[in-house]
C-alpha positions in Angstrom: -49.2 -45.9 51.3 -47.8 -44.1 54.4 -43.9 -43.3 54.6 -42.1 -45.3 57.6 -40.6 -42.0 59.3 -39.1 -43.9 61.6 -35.9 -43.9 60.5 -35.4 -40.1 59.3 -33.9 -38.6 62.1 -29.8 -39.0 61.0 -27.5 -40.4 63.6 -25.5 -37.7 64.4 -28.3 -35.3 65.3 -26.5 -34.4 68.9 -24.4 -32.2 66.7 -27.6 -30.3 65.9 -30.0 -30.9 69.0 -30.0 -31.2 71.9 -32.7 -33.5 72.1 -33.7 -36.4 69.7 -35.8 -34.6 66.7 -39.2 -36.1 66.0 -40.7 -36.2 62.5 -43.6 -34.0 62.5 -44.6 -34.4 58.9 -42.9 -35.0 55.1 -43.0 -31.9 53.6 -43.8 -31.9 49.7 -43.1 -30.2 46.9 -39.4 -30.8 46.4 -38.7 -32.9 43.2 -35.0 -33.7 43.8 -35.0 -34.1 47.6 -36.5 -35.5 50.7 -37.7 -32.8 53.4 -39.4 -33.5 56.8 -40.8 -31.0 59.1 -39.1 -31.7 62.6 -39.3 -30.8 66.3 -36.7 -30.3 68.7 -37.3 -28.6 72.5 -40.6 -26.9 71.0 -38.5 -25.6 68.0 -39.5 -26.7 64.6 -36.9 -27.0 61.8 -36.7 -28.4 58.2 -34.3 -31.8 57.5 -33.4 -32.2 54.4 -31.9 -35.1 53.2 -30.2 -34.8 49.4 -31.1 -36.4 46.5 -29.0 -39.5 45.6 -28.6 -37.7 42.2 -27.2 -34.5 43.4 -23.8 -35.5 41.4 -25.8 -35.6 37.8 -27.6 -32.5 38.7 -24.8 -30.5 39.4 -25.4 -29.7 42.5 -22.5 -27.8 44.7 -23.9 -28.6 48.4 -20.5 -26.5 49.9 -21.8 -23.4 47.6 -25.0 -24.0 48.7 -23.7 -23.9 52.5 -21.8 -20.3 52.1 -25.6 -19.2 50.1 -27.2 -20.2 53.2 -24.4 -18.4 56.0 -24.5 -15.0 53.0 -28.4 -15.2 52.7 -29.0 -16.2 56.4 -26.8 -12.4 57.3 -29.1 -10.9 54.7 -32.2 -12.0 56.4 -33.3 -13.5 52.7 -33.4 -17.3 53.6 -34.5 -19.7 56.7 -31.6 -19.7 59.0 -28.9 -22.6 58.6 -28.9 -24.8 61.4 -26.3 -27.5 60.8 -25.1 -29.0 57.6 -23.6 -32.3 56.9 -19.8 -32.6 56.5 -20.4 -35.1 54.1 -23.3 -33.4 52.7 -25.7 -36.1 53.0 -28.5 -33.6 54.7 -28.9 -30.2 55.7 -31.3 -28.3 59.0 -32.7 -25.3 58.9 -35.1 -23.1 61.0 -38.8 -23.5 59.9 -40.4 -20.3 58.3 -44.4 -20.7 58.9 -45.7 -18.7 56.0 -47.7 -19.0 52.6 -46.6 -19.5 49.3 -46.1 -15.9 47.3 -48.9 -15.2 45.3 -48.7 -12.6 42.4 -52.0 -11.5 42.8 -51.6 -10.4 46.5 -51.8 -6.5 47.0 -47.8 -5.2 46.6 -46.7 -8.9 46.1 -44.8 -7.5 43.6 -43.2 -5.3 45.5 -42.2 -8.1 48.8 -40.5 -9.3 45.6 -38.7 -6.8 44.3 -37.3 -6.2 48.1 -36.8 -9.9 48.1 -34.4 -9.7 45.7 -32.3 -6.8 46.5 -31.6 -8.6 49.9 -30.4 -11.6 47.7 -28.2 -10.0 45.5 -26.8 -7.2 48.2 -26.2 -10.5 50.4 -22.7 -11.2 50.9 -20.3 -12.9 47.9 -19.7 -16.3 48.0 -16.9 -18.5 46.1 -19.2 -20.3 43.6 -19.8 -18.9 40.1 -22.9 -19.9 37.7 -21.0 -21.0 34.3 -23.6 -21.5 32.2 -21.4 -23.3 29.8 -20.6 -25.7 32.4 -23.9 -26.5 33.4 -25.4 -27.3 30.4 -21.7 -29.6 29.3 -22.5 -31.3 33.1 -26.7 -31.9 32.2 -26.1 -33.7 28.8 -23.1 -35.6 30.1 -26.2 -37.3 31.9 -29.0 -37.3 29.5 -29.0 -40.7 27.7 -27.9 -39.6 24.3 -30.6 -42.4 22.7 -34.1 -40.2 24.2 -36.3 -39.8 21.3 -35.7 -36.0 22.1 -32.1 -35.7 22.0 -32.0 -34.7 18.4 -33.8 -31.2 19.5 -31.3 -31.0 22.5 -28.8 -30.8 19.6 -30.3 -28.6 17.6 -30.8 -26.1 20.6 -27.2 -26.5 21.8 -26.1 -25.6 18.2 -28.2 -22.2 18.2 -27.5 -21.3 22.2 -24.2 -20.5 22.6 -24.4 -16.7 20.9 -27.3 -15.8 23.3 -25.2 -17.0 26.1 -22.5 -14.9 24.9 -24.9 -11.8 24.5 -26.3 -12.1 27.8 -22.6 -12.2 29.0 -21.9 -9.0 27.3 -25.1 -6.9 28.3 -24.1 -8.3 32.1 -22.5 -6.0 34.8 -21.2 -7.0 37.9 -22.0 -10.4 39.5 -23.9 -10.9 42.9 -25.2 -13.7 44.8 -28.3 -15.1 43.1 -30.6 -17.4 44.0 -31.5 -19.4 40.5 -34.2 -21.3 41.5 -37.3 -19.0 42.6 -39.8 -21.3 42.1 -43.4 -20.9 43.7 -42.7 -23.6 46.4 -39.6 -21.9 47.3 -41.1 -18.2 48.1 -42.8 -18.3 51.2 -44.2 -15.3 52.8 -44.3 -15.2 56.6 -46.7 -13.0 59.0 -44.5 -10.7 59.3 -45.2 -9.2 55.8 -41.9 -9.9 55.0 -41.1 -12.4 51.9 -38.1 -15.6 52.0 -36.2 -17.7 49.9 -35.8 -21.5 51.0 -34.2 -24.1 48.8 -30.1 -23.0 47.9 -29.0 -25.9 46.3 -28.6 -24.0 42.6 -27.2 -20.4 43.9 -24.1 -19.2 43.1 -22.5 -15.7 41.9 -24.0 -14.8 38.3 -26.2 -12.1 37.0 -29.3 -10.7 38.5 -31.2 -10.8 35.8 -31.1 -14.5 35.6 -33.3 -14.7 38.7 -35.8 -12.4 37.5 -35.9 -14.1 34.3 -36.6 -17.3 36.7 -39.3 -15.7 37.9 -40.8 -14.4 35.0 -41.1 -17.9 33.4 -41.7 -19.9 36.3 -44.7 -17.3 37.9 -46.1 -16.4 33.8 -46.0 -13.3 34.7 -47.4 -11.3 31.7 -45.9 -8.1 30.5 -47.4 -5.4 32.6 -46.1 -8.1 36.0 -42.8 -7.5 34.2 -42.3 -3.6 34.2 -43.8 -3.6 37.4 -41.7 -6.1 39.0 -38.5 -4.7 36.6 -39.5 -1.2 37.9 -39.3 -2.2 41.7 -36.3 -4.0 41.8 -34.2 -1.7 39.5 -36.0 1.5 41.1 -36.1 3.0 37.5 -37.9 3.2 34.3 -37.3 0.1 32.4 -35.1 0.3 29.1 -35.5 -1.7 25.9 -32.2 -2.6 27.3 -33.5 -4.3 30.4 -35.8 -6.0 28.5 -33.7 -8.1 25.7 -31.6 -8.8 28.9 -34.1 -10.0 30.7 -35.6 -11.8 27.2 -32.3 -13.3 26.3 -31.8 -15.3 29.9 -35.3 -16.1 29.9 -34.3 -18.4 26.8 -31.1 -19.7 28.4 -33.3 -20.3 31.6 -35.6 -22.4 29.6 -32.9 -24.8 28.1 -31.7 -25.2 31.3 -35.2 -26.6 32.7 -35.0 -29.2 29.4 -31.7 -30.4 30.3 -32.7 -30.7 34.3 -35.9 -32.5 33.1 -33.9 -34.6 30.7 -31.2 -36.0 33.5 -34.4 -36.5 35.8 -35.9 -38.5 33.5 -32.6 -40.1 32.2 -31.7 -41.3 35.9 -35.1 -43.2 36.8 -35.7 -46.4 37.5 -38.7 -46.9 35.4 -38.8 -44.2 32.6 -42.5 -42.0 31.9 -43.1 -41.9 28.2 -45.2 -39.4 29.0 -42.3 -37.2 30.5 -40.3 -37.9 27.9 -42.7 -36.3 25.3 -43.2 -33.2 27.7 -39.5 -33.2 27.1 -39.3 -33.2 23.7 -42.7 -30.7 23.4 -40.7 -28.1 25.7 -37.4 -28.2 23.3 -39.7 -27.9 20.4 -41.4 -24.7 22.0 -38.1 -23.7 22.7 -36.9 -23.8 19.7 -39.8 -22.0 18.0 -38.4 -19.2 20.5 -35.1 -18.7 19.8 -36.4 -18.6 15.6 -38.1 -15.5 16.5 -35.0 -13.9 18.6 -33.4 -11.7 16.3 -30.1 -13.1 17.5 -30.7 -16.7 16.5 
């Protein structure tokens, strides 16, 4: 069935437009909010309107503003147009591009460049506490899943890689946190973007590569390369078990995320539920072999 678009366009749009906006299109791929493809005096932007959830999720929609205005000077994001007051929905220019593909010629290397215009971007007030996030998640993860026995077991044996990581960190920059495939797109202009802000915040750079290590499978030669490019050096074992060790954290994280999506539907997959629980039980077959765990 068709969505109604009808009734997409928000009231207040004057403050945005200077004409009404039509819906061009719905565009997919976001799992926690609504985005529509719009047009306004031959200009297309991107309205987004958040996810009803965004409390549970913890979601900071004024960090994710000051990301936008600090990636938007950095020329790493689609511009910010307007954003809600009250943080119901956010506009921003419309980047015509393709996703980032790995196996592209020098895709590592748009990502690499990527990156450093994130993390030279400009500081915002936000900070990633990792500690935080994951107390927030299970605050909403109903505590009587079939899996939360291995979310347990996991939070027992996290807390010294988290500290680790800490301790092998230098100083904080922006970062993006959530570099998934649908959120790369690479324009004709050769030049590679960010979209989707919602999770950035201050924190340390090689949580975004380890994002992108897990979330592209980038295998171990990808790695050096990518780790090459971006710290313009020969990679350390150093670099590595940093990288390693917020790869692991980064993989709890996605649990927990999962397990408040699934603990905050209406009508509750079994089969997501299992994926749930099969992704703790890989995870935890990771953190046996870490020589820290």
């Amino acid at each position: 069935m068709s969505q109604d678009l009808s009734n997409i366009i928000p009231n207040d749009w004057h403050h945005w437009s200077k004409a009404r906006p039509t819906v061009v299109r719905a565009l997919a791929g976001g799992l926690t909010n609504n985005a529509f493809l719009v047009e306004s005096a031959d200009q297309l932007m991107v309205l987004r309107i958040n996810s009803s959830i965004s409390d549970q999720l913890n979601l900071d929609r004024a960090a994710e503003q000051q990301a936008l205005q600090a990636a938007t000077y950095s020329d790493s994001c689609a511009p910010l147009v307007y954003c809600d007051p009250h943080y119901r929905y956010l506009v921003t220019r419309y980047i015509e591009g393709t996703p980032w593909d790995k196996n592209v010629a020098h895709s590592l290397e748009k990502l690499a460049d990527l990156l450093r215009r994130i993390h030279g971007s400009p500081a915002i007030d936000a900070q990633l506490n990792i500690g935080e996030k994951i107390s927030s998640y299970r605050q909403f993860i109903d505590k009587r899943a079939s899996y939360f026995h291995l979310l347990d077991t996991l939070q027992e044996k996290l807390p010294q890689l988290i500290d680790a990581a800490y301790r092998m960190g230098d100083k904080i920059c922006l970062c993006h946190n959530d570099l998934t495939g649908g959120n790369l797109i690479w324009a004709p202009s050769d030049k590679l973007y960010a979209i989707d802000w919602e999770y950035a915040a201050m924190g340390d750079k090689f949580y975004d590569l380890a994002v992108l290590v897990e979330e592209h499978n980038l295998n171990q030669r990808e790695q050096n390369s990518l780790l090459e490019c971006y710290l313009n050096r020969t990679v350390s074992p150093e670099d590595n078990q940093r990288l390693e060790l917020w790869q692991l954290i980064y993989g709890y994280l996605c649990i927990l995320w999962r397990g408040v999506q699934w603990s905050n539907q209406t009508q509750r997959s079994p089969e997501q539920g299992r994926y749930i629980g099969k992704k703790a039980q890989q995870l935890l077959k990771g953190l046996s072999a870490h020589s820290l765990s």
